[in-house]
N, C-alpha and C positions, 0 to 999 in steps of 0.2 A: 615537507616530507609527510608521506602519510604512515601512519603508526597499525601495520596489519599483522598479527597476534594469534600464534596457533593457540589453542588448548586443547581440551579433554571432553569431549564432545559425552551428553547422556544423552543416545540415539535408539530407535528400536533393533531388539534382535533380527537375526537372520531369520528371514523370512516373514517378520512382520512389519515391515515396514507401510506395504500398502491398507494394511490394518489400521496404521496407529495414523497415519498422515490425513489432517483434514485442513481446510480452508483456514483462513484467518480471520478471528473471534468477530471482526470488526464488519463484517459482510453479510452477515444473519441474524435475521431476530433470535430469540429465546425460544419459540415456537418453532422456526424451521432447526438450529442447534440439536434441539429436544429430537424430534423426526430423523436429523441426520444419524443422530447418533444409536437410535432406537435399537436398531439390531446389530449394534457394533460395540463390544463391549471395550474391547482396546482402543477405544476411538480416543485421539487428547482434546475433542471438544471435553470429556468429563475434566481436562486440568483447565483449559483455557475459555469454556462456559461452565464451569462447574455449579452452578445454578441448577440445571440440569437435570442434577442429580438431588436435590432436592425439592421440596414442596412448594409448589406454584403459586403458593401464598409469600414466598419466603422474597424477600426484595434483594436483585439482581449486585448492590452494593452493600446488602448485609455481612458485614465481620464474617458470618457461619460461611459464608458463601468463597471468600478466599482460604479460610483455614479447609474448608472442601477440597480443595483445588491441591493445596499442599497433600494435604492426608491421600487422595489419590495419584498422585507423582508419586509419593515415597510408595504406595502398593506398587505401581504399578513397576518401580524399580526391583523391588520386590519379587515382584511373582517372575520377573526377568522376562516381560515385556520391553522395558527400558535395560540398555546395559551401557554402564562408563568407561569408557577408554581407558587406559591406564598411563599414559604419556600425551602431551600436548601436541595435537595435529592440526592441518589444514584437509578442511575434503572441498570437494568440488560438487556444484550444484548444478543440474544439467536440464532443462524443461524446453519441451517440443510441442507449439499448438498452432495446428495450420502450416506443419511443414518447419516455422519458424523456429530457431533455434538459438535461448538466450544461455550462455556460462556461465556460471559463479564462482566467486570462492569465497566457503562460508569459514568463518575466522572473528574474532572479537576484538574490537577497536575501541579506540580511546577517549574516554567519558572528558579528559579534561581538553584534548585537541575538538570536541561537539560543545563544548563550555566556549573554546575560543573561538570557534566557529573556522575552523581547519575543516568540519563538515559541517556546510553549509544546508542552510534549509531555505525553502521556499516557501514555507505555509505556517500559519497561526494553529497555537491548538486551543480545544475547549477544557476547561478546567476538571470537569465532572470526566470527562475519558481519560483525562492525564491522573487523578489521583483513583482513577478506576485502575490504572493497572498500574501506577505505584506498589498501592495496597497489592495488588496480587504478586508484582514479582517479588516484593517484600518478604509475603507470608509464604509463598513456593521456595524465596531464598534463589532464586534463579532467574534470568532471562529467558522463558519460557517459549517466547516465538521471537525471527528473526526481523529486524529492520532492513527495508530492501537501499541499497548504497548502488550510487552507480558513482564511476570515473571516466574520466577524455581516455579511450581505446588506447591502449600502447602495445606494438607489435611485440615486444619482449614478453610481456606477461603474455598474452593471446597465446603465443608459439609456447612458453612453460607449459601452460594449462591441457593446451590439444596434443600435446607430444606425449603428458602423461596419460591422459585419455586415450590414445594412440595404443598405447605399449601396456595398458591395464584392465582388469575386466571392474567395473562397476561394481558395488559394497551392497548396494540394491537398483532393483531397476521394475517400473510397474506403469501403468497404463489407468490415473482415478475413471471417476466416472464422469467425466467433461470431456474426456477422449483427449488428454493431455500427460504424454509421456512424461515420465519423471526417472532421474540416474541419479546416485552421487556414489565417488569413488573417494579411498580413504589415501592421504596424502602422510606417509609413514617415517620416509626417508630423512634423515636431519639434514641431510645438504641441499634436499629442494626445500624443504622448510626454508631452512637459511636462507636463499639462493631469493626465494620470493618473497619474502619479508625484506630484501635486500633490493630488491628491482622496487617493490612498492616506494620506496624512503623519496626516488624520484619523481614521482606523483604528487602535483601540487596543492591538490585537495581532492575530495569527495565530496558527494553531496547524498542528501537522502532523494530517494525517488517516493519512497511510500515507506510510512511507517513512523510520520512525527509523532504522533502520543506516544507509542513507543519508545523512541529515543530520548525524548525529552524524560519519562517517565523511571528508566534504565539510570539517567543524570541525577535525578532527583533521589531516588534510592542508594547510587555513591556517596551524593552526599551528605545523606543523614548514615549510611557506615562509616563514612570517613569522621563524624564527630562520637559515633558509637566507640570506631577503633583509634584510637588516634596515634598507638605505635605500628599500623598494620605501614607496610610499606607501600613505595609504587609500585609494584607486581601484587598489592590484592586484587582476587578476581572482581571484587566489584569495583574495581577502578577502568574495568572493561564489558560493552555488551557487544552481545551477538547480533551478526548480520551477514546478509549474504551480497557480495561486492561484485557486481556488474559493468562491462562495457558499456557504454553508452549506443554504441551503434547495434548492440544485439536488443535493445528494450522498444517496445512497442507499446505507444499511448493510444488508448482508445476513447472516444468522445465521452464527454460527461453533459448530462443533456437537462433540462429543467422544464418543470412540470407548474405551473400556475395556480392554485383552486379558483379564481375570479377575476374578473374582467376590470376591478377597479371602479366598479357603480358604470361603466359603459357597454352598450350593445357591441353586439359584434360588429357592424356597421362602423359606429364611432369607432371603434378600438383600429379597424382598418384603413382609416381615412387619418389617426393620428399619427399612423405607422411611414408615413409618405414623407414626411420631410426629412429623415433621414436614411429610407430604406425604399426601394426599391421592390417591386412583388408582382411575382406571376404565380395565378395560380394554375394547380397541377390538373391533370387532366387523369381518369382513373383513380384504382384505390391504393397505388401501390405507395412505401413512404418516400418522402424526396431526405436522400442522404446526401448533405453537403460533398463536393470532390475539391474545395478548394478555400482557402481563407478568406475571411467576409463575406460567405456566401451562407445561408442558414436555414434549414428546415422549419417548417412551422404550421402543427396542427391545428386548425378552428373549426368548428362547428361544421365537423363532418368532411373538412376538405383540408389537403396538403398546399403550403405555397412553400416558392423559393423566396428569398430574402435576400436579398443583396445590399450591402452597405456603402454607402457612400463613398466615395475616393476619399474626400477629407478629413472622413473620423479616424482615419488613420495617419494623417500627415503630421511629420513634426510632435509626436509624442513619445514618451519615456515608454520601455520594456513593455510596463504592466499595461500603462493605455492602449496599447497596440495587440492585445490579446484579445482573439474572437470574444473571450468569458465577458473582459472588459467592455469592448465596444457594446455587446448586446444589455447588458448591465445599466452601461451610464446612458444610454440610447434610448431605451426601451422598457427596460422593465424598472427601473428608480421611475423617470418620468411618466410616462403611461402609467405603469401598474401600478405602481406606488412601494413597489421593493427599495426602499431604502437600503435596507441592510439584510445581506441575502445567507448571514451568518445565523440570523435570531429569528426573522421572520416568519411567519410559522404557514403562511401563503404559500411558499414553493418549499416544491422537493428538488432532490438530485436524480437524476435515475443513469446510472454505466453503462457505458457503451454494450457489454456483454450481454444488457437484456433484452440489448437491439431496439430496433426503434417502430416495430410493433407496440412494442409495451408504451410507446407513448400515444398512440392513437387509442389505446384500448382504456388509457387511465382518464382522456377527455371523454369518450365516450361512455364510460361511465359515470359522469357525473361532475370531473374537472375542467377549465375551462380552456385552455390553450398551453399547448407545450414544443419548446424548440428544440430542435438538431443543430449541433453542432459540430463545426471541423478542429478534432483532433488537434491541442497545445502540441507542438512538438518539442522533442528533449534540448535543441538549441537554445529555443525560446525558456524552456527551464533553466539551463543551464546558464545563461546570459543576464537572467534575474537572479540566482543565487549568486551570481560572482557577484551581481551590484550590491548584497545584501538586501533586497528589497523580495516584498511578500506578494504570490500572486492569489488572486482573489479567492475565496473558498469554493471546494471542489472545482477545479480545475483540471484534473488529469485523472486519470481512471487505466493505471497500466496493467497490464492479461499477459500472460499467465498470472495467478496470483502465486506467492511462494507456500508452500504447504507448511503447517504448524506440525510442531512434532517430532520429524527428522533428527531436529538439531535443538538442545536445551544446553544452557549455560550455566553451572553451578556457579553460582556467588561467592562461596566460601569453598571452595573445594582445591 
């Protein structure tokens, strides 16, 4: 059963919502944060880069830098920018990009069923982002942005959710500036509460889609409350964080793509000539980029020209989950052997770059001065989903899912 938990939502007032809702902290530097937020004063980049708002000298994991973050939460609840609910609800989370259309229901779940792994994960975290936002939802006292959760579709919940959407007019509804609509509507009623906390119990798990520092992080702050409080019962809030729980068939993975600095001490020449026993290559004709349409087949910028990539029938045969993933195959093919990416966690040679910044941006980072970088096809949520159920880890950056959820909407008091 899965354990899904209204509360008491601190959301922004009427009519700011498109004010106060920005990306999530993990998607921008300090420098674009800063820019975003410049002529936005209600922005929650000031709670969730609270940095920010301090002096440029001041180091981004400095103490001053979370007590920031808190001290403008409590203003901004204050000036009734932020306002709290007065009874525990469900709202519904509704985002439109490119027609597509993913549901939510934002709701706060259970710290010790993500301990048992009832929500399953897929990925490693790094230690410096997990007590990065330890320390902040610590010192805010709250779950300040949501962890994105998906589940296996079930008609019963789908039909709750659209029927209440049907018969409701949305709580807010706005248009950011990525041209990506945003709704959520506030779920009041006790007996659809009931009724969908009732349907969930038959859902056999959940998984995170995006958001392990987060979740992990949300764990770790239970429990050091729970040795702070040790008569607080099982209904403390921090025994629960926030997240917004999706279908699986409404979410869209977009490529996550890698960018090289060097060649590995070899010419372009050699590096193309080493690529042949396991790959296949044509190159492109024109400037335009070659975007993968199918699995084992892979974009790949050099020295002024686009190829296709195609991988061998066999690097796919007769392997476990994680081997069979495009990330994988180009990994243990290509860039461990060839490049010398051993470990593409630590290595300081490659980048990541999302699918969202399109694959311009990777012809434009070799031509300026990096050495070769590939396109990739799109992990799909099966292949997610197939590897959480094994328990087993897929390799780092791996999925890159769009729309992103907006920060802000939805905070979670701890103690409230």
């Amino acid at each position: 059963m899965a354990v899904v938990r209204p509360f008491k939502a601190l959301r922004p007032a009427e009519g700011k919502a498109e004010k106060v809702a920005v990306l999530p902290y993990d998607v921008m530097s300090r420098k674009e944060a800063k820019a975003m937020a410049a002529d936005s004063p209600d922005s929650f980049l000031y709670v969730t880069r609270s940095e920010i708002g301090l002096p440029d000298d001041v180091d981004s994991y400095d103490p001053q830098v979370y007590a920031k973050a808190f001290e403008t939460l409590v203003q901004m609840e204050e000036d009734g920018v932020l306002v709290q609910d007065e009874k525990p609800m469900f709202y519904i989370y509704r985002q439109i990009m490119d027609g597509r259309v993913q549901t939510g229901l934002v709701a706060t779940f259970s710290v010790d069923e993500y301990l048992n792994n009832k929500i399953k994960k897929h990925e490693l975290t790094r230690e410096v982002k997990e007590v990065d936002r330890i320390n902040h939802f610590d010192a805010c006292d709250a779950n300040t942005e949501p962890v994105f959760l998906a589940y296996r579709q079930q008609k019963k919940i789908e039909q709750l959710l659209n029927d209440f959407i049907k018969h409701n007019k949305p709580a807010a509804a706005f248009t950011s500036e990525d041209a990506i609509s945003h709704f959520f509507w506030v779920i009041s009623e006790d007996y659809l509460i009931r009724e969908i906390a009732e349907t969930f119990k038959q859902v056999d798990a959940l998984y995170i889609a995006d958001g392990h520092h987060r979740s992990a992080s949300a764990a770790k702050v239970a429990e050091k409350r729970r040795e702070q409080y040790p008569d607080a019962g099982p209904e403390a809030e921090f025994n629960y964080f926030l997240a917004v729980l999706f279908p699986d068939e409404d979410l869209y993975i977009m490529d996550y793509n890698r960018v090289v600095k060097d060649l590995n001490n070899l010419s372009p020449a050699e590096f193309l000539q080493a690529l042949k026993d396991k790959f296949t290559m044509q190159k492109q004709s024109g400037d335009l980029p070659f975007r993968p349409q199918a699995k084992g087949h892979f974009g790949m910028y050099l020295d002024g020209s686009w190829y296709e990539l195609t991988a061998k029938p066999e690097l796919y045969q007769d392997k476990n989950p994680i081997d069979n993933l495009d990330v994988s195959v180009l990994q243990q093919n290509l860039l461990a052997p060839v490049l010398g990416i051993e470990d593409p966690r630590t290595d300081e040679r490659i980048d990541f770059v999302g699918g969202i910044r399109g694959l311009q941006e990777l012809a434009d980072r070799v031509d300026a001065g990096e050495a070769v970088a590939f396109a990739l096809y799109p992990t799909t949520m099966d292949e997610l989903l197939d590897i959480a159920d094994a328990e087993m880890i897929m390799p780092p950056k791996s999925t890159w899912f769009e729309p992103k959820l907006r920060s802000g909407l939805f905070v979670h008091k701890l103690s409230d």
